[in-house]
C-alpha positions as CSV (number, residue, x, y, z in Angstrom):
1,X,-18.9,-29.2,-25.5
2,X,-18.1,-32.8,-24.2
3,X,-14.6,-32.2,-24.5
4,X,-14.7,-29.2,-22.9
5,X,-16.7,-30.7,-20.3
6,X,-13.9,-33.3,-20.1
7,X,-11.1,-31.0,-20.1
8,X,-12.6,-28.7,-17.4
9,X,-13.5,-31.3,-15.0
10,X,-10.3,-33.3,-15.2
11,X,-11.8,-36.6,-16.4
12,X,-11.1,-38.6,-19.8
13,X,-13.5,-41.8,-20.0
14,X,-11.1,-45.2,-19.5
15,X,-11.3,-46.5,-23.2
16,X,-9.7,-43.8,-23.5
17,X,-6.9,-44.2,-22.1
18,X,-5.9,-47.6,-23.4
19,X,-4.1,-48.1,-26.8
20,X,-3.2,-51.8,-28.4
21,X,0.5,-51.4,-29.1
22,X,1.3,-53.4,-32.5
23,X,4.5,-53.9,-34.1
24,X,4.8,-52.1,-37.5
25,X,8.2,-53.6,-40.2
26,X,10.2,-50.6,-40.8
27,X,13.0,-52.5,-42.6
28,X,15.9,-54.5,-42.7
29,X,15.0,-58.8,-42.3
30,X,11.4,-59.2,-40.7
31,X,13.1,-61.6,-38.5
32,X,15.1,-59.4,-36.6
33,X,12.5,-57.7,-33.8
34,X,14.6,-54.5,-34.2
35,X,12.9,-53.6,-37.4
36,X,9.7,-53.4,-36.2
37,X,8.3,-49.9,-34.3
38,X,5.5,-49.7,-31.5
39,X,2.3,-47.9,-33.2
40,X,-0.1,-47.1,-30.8
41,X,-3.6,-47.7,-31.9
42,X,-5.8,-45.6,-29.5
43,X,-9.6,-44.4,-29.7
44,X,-10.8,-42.3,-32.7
45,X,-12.6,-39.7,-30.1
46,X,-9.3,-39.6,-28.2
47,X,-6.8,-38.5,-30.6
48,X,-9.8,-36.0,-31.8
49,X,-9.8,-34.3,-28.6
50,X,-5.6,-34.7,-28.5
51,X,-5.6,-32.8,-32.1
52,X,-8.1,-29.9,-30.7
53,X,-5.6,-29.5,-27.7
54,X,-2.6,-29.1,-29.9
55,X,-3.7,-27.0,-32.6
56,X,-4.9,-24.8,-30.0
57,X,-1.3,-24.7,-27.8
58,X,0.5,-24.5,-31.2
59,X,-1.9,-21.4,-32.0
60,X,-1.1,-19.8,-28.5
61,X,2.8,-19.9,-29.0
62,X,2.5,-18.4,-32.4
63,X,0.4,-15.7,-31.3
64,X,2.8,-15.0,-28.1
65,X,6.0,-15.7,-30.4
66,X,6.9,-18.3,-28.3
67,X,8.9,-20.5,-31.2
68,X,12.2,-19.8,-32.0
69,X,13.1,-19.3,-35.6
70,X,14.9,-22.8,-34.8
71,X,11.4,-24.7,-34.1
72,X,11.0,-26.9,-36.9
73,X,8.7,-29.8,-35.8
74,X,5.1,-30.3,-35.5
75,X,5.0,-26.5,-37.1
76,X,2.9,-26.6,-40.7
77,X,5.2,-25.0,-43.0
78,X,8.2,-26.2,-40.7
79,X,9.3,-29.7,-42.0
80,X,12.7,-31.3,-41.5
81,X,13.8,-31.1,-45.1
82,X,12.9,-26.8,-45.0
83,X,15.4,-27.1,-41.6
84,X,18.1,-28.8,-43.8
85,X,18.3,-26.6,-46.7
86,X,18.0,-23.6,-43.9
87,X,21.4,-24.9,-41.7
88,X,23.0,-25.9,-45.4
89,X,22.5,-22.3,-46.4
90,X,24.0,-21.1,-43.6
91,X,26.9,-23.4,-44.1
92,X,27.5,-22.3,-47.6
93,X,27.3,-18.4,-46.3
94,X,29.9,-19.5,-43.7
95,X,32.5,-21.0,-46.1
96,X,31.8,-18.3,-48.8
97,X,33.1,-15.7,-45.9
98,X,36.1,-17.9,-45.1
99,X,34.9,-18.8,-41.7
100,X,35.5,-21.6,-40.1
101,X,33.2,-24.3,-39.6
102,X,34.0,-26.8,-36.1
């Protein structure tokens, strides 16, 4: 109810709204500032109400078939490495018909 009270209103409390951005080592020498990423550390209650909003939107498009069969991301059941092996079956139909891939 306080989200929705939120949400309705237009209003998200201003703690909410602020994030401490740290630098997270990805790889490569720690020395070089290019293998560090931003991470966003925002409030608890925020990304709460930020994970309500999505699975609801994410449950609208499915029911309204707005996704393509080519929408791989942020879909559970959807990941990156299912997209691969779907495009590298595709490719091995394409060369076992003799087409031509550009």
């Amino acid at each position: 109810m306080i989200f929705e009270s939120f949400f309705n209103n237009k209003y998200l409390p201003s703690d909410w709204k602020y994030a401490n951005i740290t630098p997270t080592y990805k790889k490569g020498l720690r020395s070089d500032s290019g293998n560090y990423r931003p991470v966003s550390l925002t409030s608890i209650v925020c990304k709460l109400m930020e994970s309500i909003i999505r699975d609801n939107v994410v449950t609208h498009f499915k029911l309204n078939h707005l996704f393509t069969n080519k929408q791989f991301g942020f879909i559970k059941r959807r990941s990156a490495t299912l997209q691969l092996l779907q495009i590298l079956d595709n490719w091995t139909d394409l060369l076992e018909t003799g087409c031509d891939m550009h």
